[in-house]
Structures are given as C-alpha cells and as structure tokens.
C-alpha positions as CSV (number, residue, x, y, z in Angstrom):
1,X,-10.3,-2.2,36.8
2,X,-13.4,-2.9,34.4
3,X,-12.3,-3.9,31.2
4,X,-15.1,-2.6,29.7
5,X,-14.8,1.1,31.7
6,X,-14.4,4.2,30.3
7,X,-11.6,5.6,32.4
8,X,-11.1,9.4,32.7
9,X,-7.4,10.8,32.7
10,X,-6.7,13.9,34.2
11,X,-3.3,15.8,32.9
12,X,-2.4,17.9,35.5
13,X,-0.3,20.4,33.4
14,X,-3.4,21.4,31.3
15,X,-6.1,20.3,33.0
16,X,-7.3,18.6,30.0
17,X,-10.0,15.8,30.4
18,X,-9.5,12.6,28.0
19,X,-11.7,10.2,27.7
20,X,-10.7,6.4,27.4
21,X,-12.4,4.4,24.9
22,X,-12.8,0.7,24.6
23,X,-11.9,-0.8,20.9
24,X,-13.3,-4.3,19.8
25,X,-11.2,-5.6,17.3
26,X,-12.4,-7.8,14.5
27,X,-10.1,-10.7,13.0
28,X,-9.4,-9.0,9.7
29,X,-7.8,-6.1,11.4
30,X,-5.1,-7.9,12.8
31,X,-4.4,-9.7,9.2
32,X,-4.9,-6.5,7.7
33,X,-2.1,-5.0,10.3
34,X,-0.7,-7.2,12.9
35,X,0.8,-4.7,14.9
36,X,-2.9,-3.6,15.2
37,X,-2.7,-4.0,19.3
38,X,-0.4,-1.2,19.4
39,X,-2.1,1.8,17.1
40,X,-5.0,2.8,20.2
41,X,-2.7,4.7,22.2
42,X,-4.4,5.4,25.9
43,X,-7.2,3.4,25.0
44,X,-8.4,-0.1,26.0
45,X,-8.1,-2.7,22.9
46,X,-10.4,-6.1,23.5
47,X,-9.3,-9.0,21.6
48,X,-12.6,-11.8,21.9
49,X,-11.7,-15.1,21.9
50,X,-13.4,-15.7,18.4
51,X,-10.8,-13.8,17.0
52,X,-8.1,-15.8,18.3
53,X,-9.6,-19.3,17.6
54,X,-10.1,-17.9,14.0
55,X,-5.9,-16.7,13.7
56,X,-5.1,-20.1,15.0
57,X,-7.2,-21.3,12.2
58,X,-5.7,-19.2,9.4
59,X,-2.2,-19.6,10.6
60,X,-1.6,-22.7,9.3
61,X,-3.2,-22.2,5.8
62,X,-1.2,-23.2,2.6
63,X,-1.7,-19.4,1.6
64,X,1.8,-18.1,3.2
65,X,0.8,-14.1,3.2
66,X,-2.4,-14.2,5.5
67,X,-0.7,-17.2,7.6
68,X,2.4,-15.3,8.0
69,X,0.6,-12.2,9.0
70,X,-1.6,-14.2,11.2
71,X,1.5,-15.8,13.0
72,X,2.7,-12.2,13.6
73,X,-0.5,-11.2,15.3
74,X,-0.6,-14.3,17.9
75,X,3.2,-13.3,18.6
76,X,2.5,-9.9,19.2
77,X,-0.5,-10.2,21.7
78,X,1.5,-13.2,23.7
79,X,4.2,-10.5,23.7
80,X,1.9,-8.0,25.5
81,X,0.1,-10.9,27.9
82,X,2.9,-12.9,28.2
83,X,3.6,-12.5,31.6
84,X,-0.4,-11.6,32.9
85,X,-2.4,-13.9,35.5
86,X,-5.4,-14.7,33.9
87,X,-7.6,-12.3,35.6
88,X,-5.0,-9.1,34.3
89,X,-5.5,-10.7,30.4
90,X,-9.9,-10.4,31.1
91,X,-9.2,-7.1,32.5
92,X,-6.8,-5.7,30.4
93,X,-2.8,-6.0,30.5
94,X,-0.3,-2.6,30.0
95,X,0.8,-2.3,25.9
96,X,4.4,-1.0,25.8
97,X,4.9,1.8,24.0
98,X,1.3,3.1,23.8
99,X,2.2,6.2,25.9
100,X,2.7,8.5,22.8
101,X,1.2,11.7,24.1
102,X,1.5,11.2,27.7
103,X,-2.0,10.3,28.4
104,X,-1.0,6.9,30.0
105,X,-0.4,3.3,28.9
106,X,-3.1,1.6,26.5
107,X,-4.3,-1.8,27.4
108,X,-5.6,-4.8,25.5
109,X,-7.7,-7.3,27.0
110,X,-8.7,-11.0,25.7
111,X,-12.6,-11.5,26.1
112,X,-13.5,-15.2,27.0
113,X,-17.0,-14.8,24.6
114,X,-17.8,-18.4,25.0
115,X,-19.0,-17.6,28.2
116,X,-21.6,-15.7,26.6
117,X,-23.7,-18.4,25.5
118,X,-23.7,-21.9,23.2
119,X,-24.7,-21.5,19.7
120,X,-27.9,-20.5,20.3
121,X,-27.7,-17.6,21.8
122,X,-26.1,-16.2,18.4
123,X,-28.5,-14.0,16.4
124,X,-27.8,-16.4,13.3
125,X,-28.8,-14.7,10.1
126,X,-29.8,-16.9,7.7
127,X,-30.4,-20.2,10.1
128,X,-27.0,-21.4,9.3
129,X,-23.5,-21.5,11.9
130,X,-21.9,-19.3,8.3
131,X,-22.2,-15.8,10.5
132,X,-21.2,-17.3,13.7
133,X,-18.1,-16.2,14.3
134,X,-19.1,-12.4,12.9
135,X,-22.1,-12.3,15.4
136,X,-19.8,-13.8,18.4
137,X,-17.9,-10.7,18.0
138,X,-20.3,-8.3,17.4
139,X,-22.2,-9.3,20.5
140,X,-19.3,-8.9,22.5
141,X,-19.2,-5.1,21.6
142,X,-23.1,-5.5,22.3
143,X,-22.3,-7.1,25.9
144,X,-20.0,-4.4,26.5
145,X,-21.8,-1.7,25.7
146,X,-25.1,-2.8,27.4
147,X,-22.9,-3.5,30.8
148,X,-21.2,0.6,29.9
149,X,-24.4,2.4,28.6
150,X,-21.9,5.9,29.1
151,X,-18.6,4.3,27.9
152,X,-17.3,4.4,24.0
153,X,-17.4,1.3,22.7
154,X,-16.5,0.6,19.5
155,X,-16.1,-2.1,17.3
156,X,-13.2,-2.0,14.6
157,X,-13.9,-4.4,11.6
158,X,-12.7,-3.6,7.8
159,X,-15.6,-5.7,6.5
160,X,-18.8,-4.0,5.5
161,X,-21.2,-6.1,5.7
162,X,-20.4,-6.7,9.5
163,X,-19.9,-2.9,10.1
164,X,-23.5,-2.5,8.9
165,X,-25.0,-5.5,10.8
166,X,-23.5,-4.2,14.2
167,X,-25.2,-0.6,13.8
168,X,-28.4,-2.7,12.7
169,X,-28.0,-4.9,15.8
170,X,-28.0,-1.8,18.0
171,X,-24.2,-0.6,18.3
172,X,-23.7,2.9,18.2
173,X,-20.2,3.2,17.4
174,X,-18.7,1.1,14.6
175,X,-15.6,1.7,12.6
176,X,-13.0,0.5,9.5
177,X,-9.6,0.7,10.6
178,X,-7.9,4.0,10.2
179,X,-4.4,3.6,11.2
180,X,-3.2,3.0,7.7
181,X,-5.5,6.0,6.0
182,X,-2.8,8.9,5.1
183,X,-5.1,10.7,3.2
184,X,-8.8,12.3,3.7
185,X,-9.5,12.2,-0.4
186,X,-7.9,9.8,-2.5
187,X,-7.4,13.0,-4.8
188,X,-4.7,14.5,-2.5
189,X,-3.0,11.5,-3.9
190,X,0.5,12.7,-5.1
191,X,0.6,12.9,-9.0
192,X,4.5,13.1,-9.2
193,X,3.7,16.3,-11.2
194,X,2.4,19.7,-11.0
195,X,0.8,22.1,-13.6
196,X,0.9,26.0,-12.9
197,X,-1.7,28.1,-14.7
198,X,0.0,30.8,-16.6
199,X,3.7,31.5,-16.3
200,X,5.7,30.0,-13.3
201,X,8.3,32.7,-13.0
202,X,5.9,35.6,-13.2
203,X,4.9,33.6,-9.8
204,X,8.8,34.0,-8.1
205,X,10.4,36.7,-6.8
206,X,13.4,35.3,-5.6
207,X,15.6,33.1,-7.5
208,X,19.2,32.0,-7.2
209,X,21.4,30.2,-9.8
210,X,23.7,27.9,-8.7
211,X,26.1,24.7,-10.7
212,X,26.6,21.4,-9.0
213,X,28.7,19.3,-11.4
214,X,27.7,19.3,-14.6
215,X,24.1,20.4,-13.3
216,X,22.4,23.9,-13.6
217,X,19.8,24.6,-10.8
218,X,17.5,27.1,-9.8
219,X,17.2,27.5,-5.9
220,X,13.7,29.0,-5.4
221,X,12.0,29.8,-1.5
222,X,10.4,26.7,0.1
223,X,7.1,29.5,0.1
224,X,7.1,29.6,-3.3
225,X,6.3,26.0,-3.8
226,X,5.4,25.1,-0.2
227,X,3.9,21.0,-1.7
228,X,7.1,20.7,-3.4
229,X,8.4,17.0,-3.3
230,X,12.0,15.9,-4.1
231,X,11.5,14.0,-7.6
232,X,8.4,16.0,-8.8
233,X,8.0,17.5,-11.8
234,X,6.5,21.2,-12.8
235,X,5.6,22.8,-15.9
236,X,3.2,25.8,-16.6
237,X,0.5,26.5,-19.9
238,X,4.0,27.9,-21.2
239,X,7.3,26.0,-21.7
240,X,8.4,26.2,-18.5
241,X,9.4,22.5,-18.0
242,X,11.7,21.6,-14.5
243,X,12.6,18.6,-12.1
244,X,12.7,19.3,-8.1
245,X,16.2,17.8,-7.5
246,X,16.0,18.3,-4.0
247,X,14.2,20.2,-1.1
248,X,15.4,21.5,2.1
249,X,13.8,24.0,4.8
250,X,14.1,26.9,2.9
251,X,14.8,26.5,-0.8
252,X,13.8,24.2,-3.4
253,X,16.2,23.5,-6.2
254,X,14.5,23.0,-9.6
255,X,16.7,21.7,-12.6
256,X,15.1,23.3,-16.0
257,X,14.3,20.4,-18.4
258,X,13.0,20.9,-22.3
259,X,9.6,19.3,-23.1
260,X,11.1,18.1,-26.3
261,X,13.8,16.0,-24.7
262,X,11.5,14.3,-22.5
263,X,9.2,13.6,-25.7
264,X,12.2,12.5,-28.1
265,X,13.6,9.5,-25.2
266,X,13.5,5.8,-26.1
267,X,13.1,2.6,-24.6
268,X,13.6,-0.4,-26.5
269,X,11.7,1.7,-29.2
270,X,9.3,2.7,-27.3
271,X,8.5,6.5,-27.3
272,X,6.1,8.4,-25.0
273,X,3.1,8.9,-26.5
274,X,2.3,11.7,-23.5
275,X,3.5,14.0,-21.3
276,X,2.8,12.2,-18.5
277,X,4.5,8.9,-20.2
278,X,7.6,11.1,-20.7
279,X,8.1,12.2,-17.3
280,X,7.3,8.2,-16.2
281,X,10.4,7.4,-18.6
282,X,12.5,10.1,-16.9
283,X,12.2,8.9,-13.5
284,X,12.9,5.3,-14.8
285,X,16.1,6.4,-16.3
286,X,17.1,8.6,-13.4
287,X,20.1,6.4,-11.5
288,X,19.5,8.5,-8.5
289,X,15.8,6.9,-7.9
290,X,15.7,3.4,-6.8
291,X,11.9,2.7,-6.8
292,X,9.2,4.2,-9.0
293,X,5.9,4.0,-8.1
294,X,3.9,4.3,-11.4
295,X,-0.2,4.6,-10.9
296,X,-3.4,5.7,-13.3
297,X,-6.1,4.1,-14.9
298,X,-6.1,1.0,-17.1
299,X,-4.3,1.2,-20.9
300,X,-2.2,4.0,-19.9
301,X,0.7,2.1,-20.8
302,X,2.1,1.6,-16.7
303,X,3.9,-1.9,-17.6
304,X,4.8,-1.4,-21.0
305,X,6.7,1.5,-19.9
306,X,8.1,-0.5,-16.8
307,X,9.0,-3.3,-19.3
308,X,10.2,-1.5,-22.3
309,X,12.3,0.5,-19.6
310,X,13.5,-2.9,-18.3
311,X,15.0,-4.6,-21.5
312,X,16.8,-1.0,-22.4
313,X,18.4,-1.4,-18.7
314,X,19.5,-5.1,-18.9
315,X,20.6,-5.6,-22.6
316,X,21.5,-2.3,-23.8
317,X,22.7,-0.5,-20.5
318,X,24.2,-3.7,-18.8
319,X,22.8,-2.2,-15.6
320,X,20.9,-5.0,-13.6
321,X,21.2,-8.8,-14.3
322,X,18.0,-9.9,-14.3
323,X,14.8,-8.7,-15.0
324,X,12.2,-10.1,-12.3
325,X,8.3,-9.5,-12.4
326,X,6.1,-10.5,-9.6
327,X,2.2,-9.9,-8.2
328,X,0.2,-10.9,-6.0
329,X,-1.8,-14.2,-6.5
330,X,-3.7,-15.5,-3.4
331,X,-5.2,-18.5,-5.1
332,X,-2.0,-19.7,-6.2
333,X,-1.2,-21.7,-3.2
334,X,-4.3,-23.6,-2.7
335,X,-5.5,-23.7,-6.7
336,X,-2.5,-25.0,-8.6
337,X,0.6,-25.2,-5.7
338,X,0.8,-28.7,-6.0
339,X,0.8,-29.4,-10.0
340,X,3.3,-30.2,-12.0
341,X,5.2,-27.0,-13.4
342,X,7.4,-24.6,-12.9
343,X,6.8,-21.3,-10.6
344,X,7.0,-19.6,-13.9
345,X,4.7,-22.1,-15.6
346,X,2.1,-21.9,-12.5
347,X,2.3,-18.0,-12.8
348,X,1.8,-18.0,-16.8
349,X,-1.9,-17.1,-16.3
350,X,-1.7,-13.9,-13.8
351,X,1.0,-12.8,-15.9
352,X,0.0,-12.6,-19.6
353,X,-0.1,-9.2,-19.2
354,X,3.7,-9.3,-19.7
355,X,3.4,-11.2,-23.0
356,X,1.2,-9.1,-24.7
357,X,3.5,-6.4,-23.6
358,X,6.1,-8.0,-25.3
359,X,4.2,-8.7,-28.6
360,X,3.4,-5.1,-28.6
361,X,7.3,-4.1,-28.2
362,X,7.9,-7.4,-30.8
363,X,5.0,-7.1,-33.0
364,X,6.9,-5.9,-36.1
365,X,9.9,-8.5,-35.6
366,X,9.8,-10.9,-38.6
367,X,9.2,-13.6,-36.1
368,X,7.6,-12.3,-32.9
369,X,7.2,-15.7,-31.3
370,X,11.2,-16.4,-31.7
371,X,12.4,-12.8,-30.7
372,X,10.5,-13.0,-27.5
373,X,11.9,-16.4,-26.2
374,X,15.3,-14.7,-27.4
375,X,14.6,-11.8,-25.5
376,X,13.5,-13.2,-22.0
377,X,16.4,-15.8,-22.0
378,X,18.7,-12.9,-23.0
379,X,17.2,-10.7,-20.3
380,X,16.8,-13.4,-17.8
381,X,13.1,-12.5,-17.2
382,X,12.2,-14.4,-14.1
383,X,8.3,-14.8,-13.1
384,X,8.1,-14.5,-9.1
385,X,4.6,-14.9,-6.8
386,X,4.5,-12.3,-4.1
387,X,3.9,-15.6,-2.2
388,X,6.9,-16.6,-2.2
389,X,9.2,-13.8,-2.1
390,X,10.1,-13.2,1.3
391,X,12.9,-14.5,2.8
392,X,14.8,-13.6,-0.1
393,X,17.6,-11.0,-1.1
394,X,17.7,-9.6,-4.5
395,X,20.5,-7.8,-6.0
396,X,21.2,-6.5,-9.5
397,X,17.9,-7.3,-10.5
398,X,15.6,-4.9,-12.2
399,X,12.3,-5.9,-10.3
400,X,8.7,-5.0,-11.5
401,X,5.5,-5.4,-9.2
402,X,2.5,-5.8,-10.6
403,X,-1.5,-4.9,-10.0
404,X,-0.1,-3.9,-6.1
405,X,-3.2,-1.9,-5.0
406,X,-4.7,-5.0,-3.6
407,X,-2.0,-5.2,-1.1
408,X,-1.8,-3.9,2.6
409,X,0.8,-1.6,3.4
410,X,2.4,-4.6,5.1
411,X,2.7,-6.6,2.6
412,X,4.4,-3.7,0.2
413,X,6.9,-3.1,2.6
414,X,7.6,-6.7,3.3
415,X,8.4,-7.1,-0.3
416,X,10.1,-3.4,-0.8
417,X,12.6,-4.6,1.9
418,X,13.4,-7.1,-0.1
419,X,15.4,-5.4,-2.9
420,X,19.0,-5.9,-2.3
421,X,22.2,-3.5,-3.8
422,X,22.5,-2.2,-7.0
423,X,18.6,-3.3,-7.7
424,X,15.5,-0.8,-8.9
425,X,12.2,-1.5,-8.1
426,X,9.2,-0.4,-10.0
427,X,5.6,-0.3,-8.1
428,X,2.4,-0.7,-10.6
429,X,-1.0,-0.1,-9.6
430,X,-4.1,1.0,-10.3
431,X,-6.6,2.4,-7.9
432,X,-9.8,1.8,-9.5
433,X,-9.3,-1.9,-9.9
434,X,-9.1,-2.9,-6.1
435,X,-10.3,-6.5,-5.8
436,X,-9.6,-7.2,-1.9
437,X,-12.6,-7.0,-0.1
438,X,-11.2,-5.0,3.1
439,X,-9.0,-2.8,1.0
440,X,-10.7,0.7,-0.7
441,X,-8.2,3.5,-2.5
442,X,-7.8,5.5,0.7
443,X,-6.3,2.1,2.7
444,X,-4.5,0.5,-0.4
445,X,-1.3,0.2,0.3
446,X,0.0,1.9,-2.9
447,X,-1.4,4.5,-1.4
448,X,-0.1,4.6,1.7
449,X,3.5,3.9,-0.2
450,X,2.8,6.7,-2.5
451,X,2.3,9.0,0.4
452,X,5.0,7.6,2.6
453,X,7.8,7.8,-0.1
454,X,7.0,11.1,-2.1
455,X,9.7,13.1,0.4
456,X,12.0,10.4,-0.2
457,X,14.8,11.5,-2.2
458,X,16.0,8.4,-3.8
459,X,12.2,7.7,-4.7
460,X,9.9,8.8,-7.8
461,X,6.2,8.8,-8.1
462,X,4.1,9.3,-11.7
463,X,0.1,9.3,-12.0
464,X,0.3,8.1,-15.7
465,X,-3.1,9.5,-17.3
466,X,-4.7,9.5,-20.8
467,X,-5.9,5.9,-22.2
468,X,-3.2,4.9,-25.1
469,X,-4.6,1.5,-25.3
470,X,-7.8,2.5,-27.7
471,X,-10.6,5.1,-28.0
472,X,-12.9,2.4,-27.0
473,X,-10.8,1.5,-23.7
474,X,-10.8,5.6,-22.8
475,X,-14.6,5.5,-23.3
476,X,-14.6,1.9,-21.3
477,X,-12.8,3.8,-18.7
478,X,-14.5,7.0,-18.1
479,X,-17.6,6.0,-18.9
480,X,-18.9,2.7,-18.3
C-alpha cells in the first residue's frame, strides 16, 4: 500500500463511501499532545524524519515539561512501529485502537525526508539553515501531494507562520490541531452562572419540593433548564437567587440562596465587591467541590479571592495544612536553575503577584511587612514551579495554580492528578493574556478543563467579571 494513497472504504451496511486522508504532522503537535498518533481515526498519519530528529533533540532539554512530553511521544510511536520491518514503518504500520467508528484501523507512517535532497534543495527563506527543519517538513506534504494530485493531504502544524508558508508554497490543505478544540466560540465558554430575563418561575410549570438533610430543594424538569450544570448558579432581573446542586436525566434540583448572604460572606476580611465575586466565594467555601476553576479578565480580583479564601481555610478553619501556589515558568530551568537559592527564592519573581495580594489583605496591619512573614510561616505558604511538580502527591494542602491558560490540556491534567486526599485545588486563568505561541483561547487548556469539568459534580467553575482593581485598569482592559 502507498503511504501517500487516499484509500476508499466501503461499509457494506450503509453503503457509505469514506474517504482516507493522509495527515503530516508537525513537531509541535506531538509536544502539544503526545498521544497525537492516535486522534486520526481511519486515516493515515506521516511522521517525517525531521520531526523525530527534532524530539530527540528536545528530549533531553533542562526544561522538564516539553522534554517529558517529548519522551512520551517517541514512546508512543515505537509503541505503534515496534514490531514493523522497515518497509511497513515507510508505508504505514496499524494504530491500535483507531477503529472508533468502524471504518478500519488508522495507520502512521515514518517518512525518511532526507532522501529528498541535501540542504539545498530546501526553499530557505532568508538564506540561512534557521527554517530548515520547517521547510523539510512542509516539502514532505509538497512531495506527497505532487506524487497524489487526487488524495487529501494535509499538513497539521499549530504554528502560524509555517501554516501560512505551506499554503504560500502551494499546499492546499493546511491545518492547526483540533483534537483538543471543545468549543466552536470561546463565548460558549461556561460562565459558572446564568442570568434569566424577567422572572424565573413565571418560566416553570412544574415544580416539586423536596428536603435532603438540613437542605430545601426545588426539583425542576431537565426541559426547563436543558444547559443546566451541577455547580451553576442562576438568578433572574428579580431576586430569584439559586445553586444547581445536582442534575440527573430528568430533573434539576436547585437550592434557593439570598443575594444578601452571598454579598455579606468573608474571607480573611475580604468581602465581595460583586456578584460574580460572591458566587466565586461560595464555590470556594463549598466542601462538596474540590477544584474551582476561576477565569475573567485582569484586576477582577481571581487570586485575591483564591488567597484570601486560602488563609480563612488554613488558619481559621484548620481545613488543609498548607497552602501551596504554583505556575508555570518555562524559563526557570535554563535561566536561573542552577543559582544559588531556594525553589521559593528562584520563584520570587513569577510570583509577586502573591505578595501584593498579601499587602492588599495586610495593608492596614500596623506593620505589613511583619504580619505577612507571620502569616506565610503560620500558613505554611509554599512556592511550587509547575516544573517540578510531577511525581509528587499532595494531600491536605490547599493548592492554587496560577496564570494556567498558557498550558496544554496535558499539562493541566498532569498537574490536576496530582492533588492527593483531603486537598482543594483552585485553577486561575485568564484568556486574554495567552503568551504560548501555539496555544489561542479555543485550545488553552483552561478551556478545555473548563468544558471538561462543568458536569462534574465535585467541580465549580466562576467567569469572575467587572475590573475591581481601578477605573483606569477597566478602561486599560476594554479599551486599549
């Protein structure tokens, strides 16, 4: 078989006619996802040989996220061609489990591109070997496509720059990665809340009153509120004001809260200056939900909330042990890994966010400076680099990620699965502040967590809106 063939699969039950396309993938797809080989179904998945010389490259880099993820890409495709002749690997080897809707088994094929020429045979852009690598691959999608003028051929790439210099070089069928995309319109993004014009219960005609415990709820029809979401919150332009406890085929089950509760809580003397703040405060407090995932724009008071909540937990509660903050800092390895310091010392700069959080919840102390070394000795406030974190178990810690919605889906959940018993996690992030080049709102992986974990009942989501910080941070925001 041609690796570069479109094959045609007939199902015999419905007659149906399904074409098989060829993907090209490009390096930062399988960093990006390096279970990448597998997400094609019945179609044919080339791998050049670029794109393995530049994983063997990254996976020995001081930076342990991309070498890690690099490390689990090479393992995954010697999984699949483990066992191939060489001839099978050029022309494309079986994936196991790609059959997902019974159109046959995808295949992924290694493409020896070094055959295609030395060095100058590359297109080089600028008269430099900078692009190499980049045009190697793209002129293997170019080889294959030329030798298939009637196949689908497609090369799969999350930069942008090489995505628009393969459709200039001729390719007609260029793509980002999709697999990790759970929403059309990063608007669909779930808010945690949802307001109903006029009066809610003009709006039902069935309701039910039932008593669980010490609990009143409401048991409404699943048609009623067909987005529902366990976790969410509703209120109307009236007072209606109500929590979705829980959702099941037919009903949900709403518990009737009081807008001037929510308003009137306190965290380490911290009030909610919003709605929206209240009802971040409320899922915070909420024993039943063990992460909270807490988006919106910058200055809308995300970690202060997540901090204040913290200190209440730890040294007023006597809920968690420790309170632990961590983000994501790439450069840390390679810049400063090898000074003298501690981790919490070499972390100090991405996280002064945390001290002027602090000051603002100190500010009036008679001594600010002194109450806030009393405070994260008495807390046990521990400074963590996503870098570092896997591997590792923590329990009874109150835990607080920061600035996430530069990191893949992958790397959320490898840190998520981290949380051990008796722990909360709290997930920051804002979507308009994406730094990672091959990451855009609808492929974040706060996103894809967001989306992922809004049916979850032991999880709570809150789009935290209005700018607290300043009137000139809300006009900095929404309009420069």
């Amino acid at each position: 078989m041609d690796s570069g063939s479109a094959l045609r699969i007939e199902k015999s039950a419905t007659l149906k006619t399904v074409v098989r396309k060829t993907y090209v993938l490009d390096t930062n797809v399988l960093l990006h996802d390096p279970m990448a080989v597998t997400a094609f179904k019945q179609h044919h998945v080339v791998i050049p040989m670029t794109v393995l010389e530049e994983l063997d490259h990254i996976k020995d880099r001081r930076d342990k996220t991309v070498s890690r993820e690099a490390r689990i890409a090479i393992q995954m495709i010697d999984k699949v061609v483990d066992a191939a002749t060489p001839q099978q690997i050029q022309e494309g080897v079986e994936v196991p489990g790609s059959d997902l809707e019974g159109l046959g088994m995808g295949t992924l094929a290694i493409f020896p591109d070094q055959l295609l020429g030395d060095n100058s045979d590359v297109p080089f852009l600028d008269g430099t070997t900078d692009q190499a690598n980049d045009n190697r691959i793209i002129n293997v999608a170019l080889r294959l496509q030329a030798e298939n003028p009637n196949s689908f051929i497609c090369l799969v790439t999350k930069d942008i720059n090489m995505r628009i210099k393969a459709k200039g070089s001729g390719l007609v069928h260029v793509e980002d990665y999709r697999r990790d995309r759970v929403l059309d319109d990063i608007d669909l993004l779930a808010k945690g809340y949802e307001h109903i014009e006029g009066d809610f219960w003009s709006t039902i005609d069935e309701v039910d009153t039932l008593r669980e415990g010490d609990c009143t709820l409401h048991r409404v029809p699943r048609s009623s509120l067909p987005n529902a979401y366990p976790n969410q919150f509703l209120h109307d332009d009236q007072d209606f004001m109500a929590f979705v406890k829980r959702v099941d085929a037919d009903y949900v089950y709403l518990r009737c809260d009081s807008r001037d509760s929510l308003m009137n809580r306190r965290f380490w003397g911290l009030a909610p200056r919003n709605l929206e703040q209240a009802m971040a405060m409320a899922l915070l407090d909420d024993e039943d939900v063990d992460m909270t995932v807490l988006t919106g724009p910058a200055g809308s008071g995300k970690t202060l909330l997540a901090l204040a909540y913290g200190l209440h937990a730890i040294l007023e509660q006597k809920k968690y042990s420790k309170l632990i903050v961590a983000r994501s800092t790439p450069p840390i390895a390679e810049d400063i890994g090898f000074l003298p310091g501690t981790e919490e010392e070499k972390m100090a700069p991405w996280l002064a966010a945390f001290d002027d959080n602090l000051e603002i919840l100190h500010g009036t102390d008679e001594s600010c400076h002194g109450s806030i070394d009393y405070v994260k000795e008495r807390a046990n406030i521990q400074f963590k680099s996503l870098n570092f974190m896997r591997g590792r178990s923590f329990n009874n810690a109150y835990i607080i990620i920061d600035e996430s919605q530069g990191l893949t889906q992958f790397q959320l959940k490898s840190v998520i699965s981290r949380v051990g018993a008796d722990s909360k996690i709290v997930v920051l992030g804002n979507l308009a502040q994406i730094d990672n080049k091959y990451i855009s709102p609808l492929t974040s992986g706060l996103t894809y967590l967001v989306e992922k974990s809004k049916n979850y009942t032991h999880a709570g989501i809150m789009h935290v809106n209005g700018i607290v910080r300043s009137r000139l941070a809300a006009f900095a925001e929404e309009n420069l």
